[in-house]
C-alpha positions, -999 to +999 in steps of 0.1 A: -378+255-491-406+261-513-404+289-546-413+319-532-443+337-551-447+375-540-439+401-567-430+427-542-401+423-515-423+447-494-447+420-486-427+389-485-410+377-453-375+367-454-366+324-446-349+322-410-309+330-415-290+293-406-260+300-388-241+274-368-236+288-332-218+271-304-237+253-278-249+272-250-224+284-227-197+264-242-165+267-225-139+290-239-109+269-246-072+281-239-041+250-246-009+262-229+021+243-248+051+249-229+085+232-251+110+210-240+104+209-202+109+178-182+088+163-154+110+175-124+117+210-134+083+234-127+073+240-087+042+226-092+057+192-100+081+194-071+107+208-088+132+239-083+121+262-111+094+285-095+062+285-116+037+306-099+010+307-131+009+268-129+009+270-089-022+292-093-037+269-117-032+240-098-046+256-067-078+258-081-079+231-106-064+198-114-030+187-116-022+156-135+011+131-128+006+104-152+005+124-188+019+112-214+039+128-246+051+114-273+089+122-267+096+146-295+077+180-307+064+176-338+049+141-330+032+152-293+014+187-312-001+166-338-010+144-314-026+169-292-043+188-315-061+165-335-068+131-311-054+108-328-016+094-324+016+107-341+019+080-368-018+084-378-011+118-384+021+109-408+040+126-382+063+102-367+094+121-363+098+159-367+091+181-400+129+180-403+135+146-408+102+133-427+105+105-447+086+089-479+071+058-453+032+061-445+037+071-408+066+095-414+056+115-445+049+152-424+017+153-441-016+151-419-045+133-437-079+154-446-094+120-427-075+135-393-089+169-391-078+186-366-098+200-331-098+238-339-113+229-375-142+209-354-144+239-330-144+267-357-169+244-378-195+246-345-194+283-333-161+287-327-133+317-332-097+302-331-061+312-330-026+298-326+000+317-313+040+305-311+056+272-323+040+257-353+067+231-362+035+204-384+041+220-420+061+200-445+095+218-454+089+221-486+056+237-479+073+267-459+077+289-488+060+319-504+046+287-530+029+269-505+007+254-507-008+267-472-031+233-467-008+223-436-002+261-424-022+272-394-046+288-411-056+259-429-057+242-400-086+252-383-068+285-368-081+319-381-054+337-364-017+325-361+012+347-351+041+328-344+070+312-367+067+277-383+093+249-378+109+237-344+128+263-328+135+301-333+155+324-321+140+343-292+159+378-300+153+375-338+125+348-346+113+347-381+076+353-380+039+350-398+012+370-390-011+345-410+009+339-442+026+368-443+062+379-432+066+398-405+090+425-403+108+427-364+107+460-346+138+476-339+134+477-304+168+464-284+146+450-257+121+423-280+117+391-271+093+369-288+076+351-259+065+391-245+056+397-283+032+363-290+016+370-254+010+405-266-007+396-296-026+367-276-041+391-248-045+415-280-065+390-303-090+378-269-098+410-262-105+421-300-124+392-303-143+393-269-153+433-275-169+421-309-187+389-304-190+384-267-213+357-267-191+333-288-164+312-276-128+311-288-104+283-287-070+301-278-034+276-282-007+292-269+023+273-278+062+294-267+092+285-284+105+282-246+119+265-234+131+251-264+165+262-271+181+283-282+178+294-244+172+330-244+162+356-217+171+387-202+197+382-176+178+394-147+153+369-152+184+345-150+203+361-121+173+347-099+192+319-097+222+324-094+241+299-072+205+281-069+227+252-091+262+253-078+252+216-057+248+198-093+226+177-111+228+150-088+216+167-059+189+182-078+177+147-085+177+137-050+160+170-037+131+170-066+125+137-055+120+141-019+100+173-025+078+151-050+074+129-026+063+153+001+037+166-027+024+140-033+033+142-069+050+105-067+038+077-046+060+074-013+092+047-018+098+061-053+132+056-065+153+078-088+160+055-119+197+049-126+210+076-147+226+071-179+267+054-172+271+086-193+261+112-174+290+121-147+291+124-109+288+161-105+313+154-077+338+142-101+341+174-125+365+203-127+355+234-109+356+251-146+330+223-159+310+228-125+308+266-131+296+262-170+270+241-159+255+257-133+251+288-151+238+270-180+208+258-158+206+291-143+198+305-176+176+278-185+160+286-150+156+317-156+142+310-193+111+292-177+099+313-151+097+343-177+076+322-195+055+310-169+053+350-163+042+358-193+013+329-193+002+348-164-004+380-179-025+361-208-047+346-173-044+376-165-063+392-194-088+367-196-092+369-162-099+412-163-124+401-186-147+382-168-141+351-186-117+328-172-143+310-150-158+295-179-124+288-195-111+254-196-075+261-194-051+233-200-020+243-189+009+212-200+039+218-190+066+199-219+056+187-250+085+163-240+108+158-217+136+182-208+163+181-242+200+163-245+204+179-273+231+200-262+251+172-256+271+162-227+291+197-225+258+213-239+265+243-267+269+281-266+255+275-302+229+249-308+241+244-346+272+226-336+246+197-326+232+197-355+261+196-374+278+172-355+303+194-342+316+190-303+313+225-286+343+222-261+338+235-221+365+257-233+350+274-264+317+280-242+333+296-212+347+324-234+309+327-237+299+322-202+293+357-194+266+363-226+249+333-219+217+337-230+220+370-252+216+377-281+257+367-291+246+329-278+224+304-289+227+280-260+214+249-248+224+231-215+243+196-207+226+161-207+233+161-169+207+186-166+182+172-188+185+140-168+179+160-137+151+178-154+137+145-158+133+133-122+128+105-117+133+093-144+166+085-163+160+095-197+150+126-220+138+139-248+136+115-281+134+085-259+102+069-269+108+043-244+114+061-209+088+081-191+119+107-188+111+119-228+073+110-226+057+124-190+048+158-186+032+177-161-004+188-170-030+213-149-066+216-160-089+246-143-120+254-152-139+271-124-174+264-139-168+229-152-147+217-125-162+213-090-127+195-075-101+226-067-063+218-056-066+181-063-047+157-078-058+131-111-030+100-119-051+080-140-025+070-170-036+099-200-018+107-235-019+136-247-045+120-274-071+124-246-071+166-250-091+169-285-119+142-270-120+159-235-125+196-250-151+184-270-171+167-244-169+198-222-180+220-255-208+196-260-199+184-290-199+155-306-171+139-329-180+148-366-189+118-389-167+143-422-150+169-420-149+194-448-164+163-470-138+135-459-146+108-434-131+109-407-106+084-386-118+087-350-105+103-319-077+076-307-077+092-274-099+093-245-119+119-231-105+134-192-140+148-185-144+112-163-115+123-136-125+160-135-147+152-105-137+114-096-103+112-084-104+072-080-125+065-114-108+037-133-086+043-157-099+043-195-069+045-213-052+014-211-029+004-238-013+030-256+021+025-280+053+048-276+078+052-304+104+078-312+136+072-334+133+029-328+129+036-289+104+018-283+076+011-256+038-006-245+017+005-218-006-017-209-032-017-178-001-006-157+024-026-173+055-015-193+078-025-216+106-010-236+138-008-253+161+020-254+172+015-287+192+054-295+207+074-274+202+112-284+242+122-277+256+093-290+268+096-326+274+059-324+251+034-347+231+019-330+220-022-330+195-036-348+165-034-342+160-073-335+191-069-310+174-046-290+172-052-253+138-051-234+127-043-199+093-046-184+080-025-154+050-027-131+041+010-133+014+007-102+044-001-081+070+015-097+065+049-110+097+059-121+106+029-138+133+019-118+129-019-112+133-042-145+110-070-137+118-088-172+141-118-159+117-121-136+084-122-157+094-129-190+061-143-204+048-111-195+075-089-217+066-118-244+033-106-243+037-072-245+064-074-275+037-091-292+011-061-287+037-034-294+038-051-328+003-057-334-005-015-323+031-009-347+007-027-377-024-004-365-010+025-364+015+029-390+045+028-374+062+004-394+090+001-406+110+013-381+139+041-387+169+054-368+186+074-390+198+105-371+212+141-390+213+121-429+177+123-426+181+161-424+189+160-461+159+149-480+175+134-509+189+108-481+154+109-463+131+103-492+112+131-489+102+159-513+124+189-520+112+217-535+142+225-553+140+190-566+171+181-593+179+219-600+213+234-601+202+270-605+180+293-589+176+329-596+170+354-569+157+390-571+155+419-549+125+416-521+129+375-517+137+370-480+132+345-453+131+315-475+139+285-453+169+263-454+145+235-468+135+254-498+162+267-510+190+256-530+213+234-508+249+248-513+262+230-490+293+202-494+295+214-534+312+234-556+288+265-560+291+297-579+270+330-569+268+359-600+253+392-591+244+417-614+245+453-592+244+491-598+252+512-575+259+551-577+284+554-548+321+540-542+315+535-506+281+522-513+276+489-481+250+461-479+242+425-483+238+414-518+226+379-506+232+358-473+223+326-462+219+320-427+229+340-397+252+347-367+251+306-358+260+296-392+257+306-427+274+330-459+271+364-469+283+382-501+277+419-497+299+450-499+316+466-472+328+509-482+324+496-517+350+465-517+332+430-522+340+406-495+323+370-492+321+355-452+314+322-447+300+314-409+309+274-399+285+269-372+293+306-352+328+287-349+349+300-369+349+332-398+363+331-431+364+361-454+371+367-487+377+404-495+387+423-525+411+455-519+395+479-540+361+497-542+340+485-571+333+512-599+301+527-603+276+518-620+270+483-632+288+456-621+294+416-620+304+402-589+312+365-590+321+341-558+334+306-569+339+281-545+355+249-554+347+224-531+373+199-521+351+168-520+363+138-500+327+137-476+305+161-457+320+195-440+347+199-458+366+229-473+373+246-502+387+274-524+372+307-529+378+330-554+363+367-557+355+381-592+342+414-605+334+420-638+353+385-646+384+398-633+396+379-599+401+403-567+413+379-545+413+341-533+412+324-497+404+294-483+374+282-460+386+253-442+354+240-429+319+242-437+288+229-422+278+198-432+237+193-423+227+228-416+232+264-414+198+272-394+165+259-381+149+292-382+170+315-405+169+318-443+181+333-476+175+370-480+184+391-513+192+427-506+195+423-467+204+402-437+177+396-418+172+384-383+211+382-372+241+390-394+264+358-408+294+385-402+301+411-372+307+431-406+278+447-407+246+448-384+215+428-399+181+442-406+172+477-417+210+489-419+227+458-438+200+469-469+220+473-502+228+508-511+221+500-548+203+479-566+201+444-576+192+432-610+190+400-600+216+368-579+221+335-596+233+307-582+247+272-593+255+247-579+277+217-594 
């Protein structure tokens, strides 16, 4: 641009303004992330849980039977939202378990930018609303840094809470970076809340800039568990269960058949020898599990409900025919992570604690509220599954890595209520919204070259149901469960099973099987004695894509690698035995705080208070699941400590404390001999001990995936029925400041 020479503003004429602007009539974008939903479990893909939003969808769009997932959360978002596969995007396992191996690290390369930078780069307004679960653990804190947070991340908007699972009645949020405080409304439940703010943010951003497109990802924390919902969303079902999980298989199956879903003569792959006859259990076992599913049921049709209402919206208006909706229903397949009882508390899982049939009936009545945190049995993920055998975290069975997916877009789409199998990963989404936007794939990004889409586009099937397949070979690893597609072929080995605490082989003793997918879609004939130069062949190209793409070397370390100091990965709290706390500091996650647990650790607080009834939380840890709490209770210090929403210990002193300023001290002395064990507790005030007990077992990996430490309050849910958490466990005082050591 040439100097400009006029004297007077009043007679020169302004250069052209450069803005970048979204091609013409580019296709709003909405992604619909449903969690932890297997194959056989929505209506739409013959299964028993009614799903009318994904019905409607599918009516008038695409449904597709031959997606593919990566078999674990973490893995399949990164995945779909940048193009390129799980290990490319250091995200090989969950956040929780990162490790210090290229492939594993949690931390996405600037060379992998994701799709909504690309979209928000070309015209674009973007936001993410739900399930996060792709920032480093020790990037969750008020610190940061924010590089791997949505809104660094190509999302302008985010409302929605940031590791794997939360809990529906009490999630801990960000608006942006920010906290959010809960309303104290008896009837919230987050799924209603994030598709409030969704239909709120479209319709902001519609009213202000009509003529630009937005890129919408709507991602639940259902049906994740914990598996939460209003009971009468649950009721629907009641009885709809009482036949079992094996005649749920065998009625999916023939309903998917009469879809059309699966390919007439498909056979339900064995289940797992571990999974029981439903025939075969006690009527007490039969009735847990039946309402278990109901809830879970139930769980998933709100969802779908509340999907609706954001269709709805766009829908009302006027622009959901120039929407391409994608509408997938699992990131995975449906979860064993309950176990083979499954868990009124998710937390016993993770701490490798059995939840007994017994224990959860006394819960069967709350399951589902806000007292539970519940997940269901491996029987039912199984059946979830069909028909397929196995489940989430199986890299190496269609079970954990096939999901349903549905793609409308009235304008774009010319096919209505049909049906696309060509074999897709969910690598293809990023390169198929682009194409539709009419974009093409950016050389840099933000100044760093860029590793190119891995996946390929859909836009081929949208209106060719028998075009030929262009993904051919794609890689599946989860955990060392391991598998190869290849131009219809399949191999694999099942090398963990997700319920067994068991080791398992090594990896060179692994057993293979190979399948002909384009005669066998539910992987239910092992062709490998039969063809083994064939399952030579595609060991040897697992290998070579393992080399590619970073997934080398192999690990299948379960829990240990929840601890980073065993995992290799960073910690924010590094070497330190001390951390100071003040008043105001709350929310801060498990991973970046000081670990207390299976040590000797002493907490000082420094209070004043001006009554001697005076109640509140001086500091707690976790929540009704598992955790600890010092607070004061009508003035008297007591310390509770939660072992996984088992069992309660408290510590309590018998008198008031005086007014004023005072010292209270909790010193637990661990009593060492491994993980989870007990200790000694004695209560101090002003250096003078109040009383002693004993907590006899303590959790040994985790107190919570979604809670934290608060100073001054319990937030979210209370560690003790003591008091009520939020606004009312506040300390009537003030703090001066919390110290805690650790030794």
């Amino acid at each position: 641009m040439s100097a400009n020479t006029e004297l007077d503003v009043r007679h020169a004429e302004p250069p052209p303004r450069f803005e970048v602007k979204a091609p013409e009539n580019a296709p709003n974008v909405v992604i619909v992330l449903v969690d932890d939903m297997g194959f056989g479990q929505p209506s739409t893909f013959g299964g028993a849980i009614s799903m009318p939003t994904l019905d409607r969808l599918a009516s008038g769009g695409l449904r597709y039977n031959n997606l593919h997932v990566t078999a674990l959360c973490s893995p399949t978002r990164a995945a779909l939202l940048t193009g390129r596969n799980h290990h490319t995007n250091n995200t090989g396992a969950v956040q929780d378990v990162a490790t210090a191996f290229p492939g594993y690290t949690g931390v996405r390369p600037n060379s992998v930018a994701p799709l909504a930078e690309m979209l928000r780069l070309n015209g674009y307004n973007t936001a993410a609303f739900g399930k996060w679960h792709l920032t480093p653990l020790w990037e969750t804190s008020i610190s940061g840094p924010y590089s791997m947070w949505p809104t660094s991340s190509g999302f302008e908007q985010f409302y929605g809470f940031l590791g794997g699972e939360t809990n529906q009645w009490a999630p801990l949020l960000y608006d942006g970076v920010a906290k959010v405080e809960l309303p104290q409304d008896p009837n919230y439940h987050f799924t209603t809340d994030m598709t409030n703010r969704a239909i709120a943010w479209v319709r902001f951003q519609h009213t202000m800039t009509p003529e630009r497109p937005f890129f919408l990802y709507f991602a639940p924390g259902a049906t994740h568990a914990p598996h939460h919902v209003p009971k009468a969303w649950a009721d629907k079902y009641k009885g709809k269960f009482d036949a079992g999980w094996d005649a749920y298989r065998e009625e999916t199956l023939a309903r998917q058949i009469k879809l059309g879903i699966v390919p007439p003569g498909t056979r339900l792959a064995p289940k797992p020898a571990a999974i029981k006859d439903w025939d075969t259990l006690p009527a007490e076992e039969r009735k847990l599990f039946a309402r278990q599913m109901e809830v879970f049921a139930g769980y998933a049709e709100q969802t779908d409900y509340e999907i609706g209402r954001l269709l709805k919206a766009l829908e009302d208006l006027g622009v959901a025919d120039n929407t391409l909706f994608i509408y997938i229903a699992g990131d995975n397949g449906a979860s064993a992570e309950g176990g083979l009882n499954g868990t009124s508390n998710e937390m016993t899982y993770f701490n490798g604690v059995q939840d007994s049939v017994a224990d959860q009936l006394e819960h069967l009545d709350a399951w589902g509220n806000p007292e539970t945190y519940p997940h269901f049995a491996v029987g039912w993920a199984v059946a979830g599954n069909t028909p397929f055998a196995w489940t989430k975290q199986v890299g190496g069975d269609f079970g954990g890595s096939t999901n349903g997916m549905v793609v409308s877009w009235p304008d774009g789409i010319k096919a209505k209520g049909e049906q696309r199998s060509q074999f897709s990963h969910v690598i293809d989404i990023a390169p198929t919204v682009l194409e539709a936007a009419g974009l093409p794939f950016p050389k840099t990004v933000n100044g760093t070259v860029q590793k190119p889409f891995e996946g390929v586009s859909l836009a081929y099937t949208f209106d060719d149901a028998r075009a030929a397949d262009r993904h051919t070979t794609q890689y599946f690893e989860i955990a060392g469960s391991r598998g190869i597609y290849d131009n219809g072929w399949f191999a694999r080995t099942i090398h963990r099973v997700p319920w067994e605490a068991t080791p398992p082989p090594p990896f060179d003793q692994d057993v293979w099987q190979l399948y002909d997918t384009r005669s066998d879609f539910s992987l239910a004939n092992d062709l490998a004695a039969e063809n083994p130069e064939k399952l030579a062949e595609l060991q040897a190209l697992f290998m070579t894509e393992a080399v590619k793409y970073n997934v080398l070397p192999l690990d299948d370390r379960s829990i240990e690698r929840m601890d980073p100091e065993l995992a290799g990965r960073p910690d924010l709290m590094g070497k330190r035995t001390s951390l100071t706390l003040y008043p105001g500091m709350t929310g801060m996650m498990e991973n970046t705080f000081l670990n207390v647990k299976n040590r000797s650790v002493t907490i000082t607080a420094d209070i004043d208070v001006r009554e001697s009834d005076a109640n509140g939380v001086i500091v707690a840890q976790g929540g009704r699941f598992g955790g600890w709490s010092l607070y004061l209770r009508e003035g008297r210090p007591e310390y509770a400590y939660n072992w996984v929403g088992v069992e309660r210990y408290t510590v309590a002193g018998p008198d008031s404390i005086p007014k004023g300023r005072s010292t209270i001290k909790v010193e637990f002395d661990y009593d060492g001999g491994g993980r989870g064990k007990g200790g000694t507790v004695v209560l101090s005030v002003d250096d003078k001990k109040v009383a002693e007990g004993r907590v006899e077992k303590t959790n040994a990996f985790i107190f919570s995936l979604d809670e934290g430490a608060d100073v001054g309050v319990d937030e979210d849910t209370p560690v003790t029925e003591a008091y009520r958490a939020g606004v009312s466990s506040r300390f009537a005082g003030k703090i001066e400041k919390v110290n805690i050591q650790v030794r």
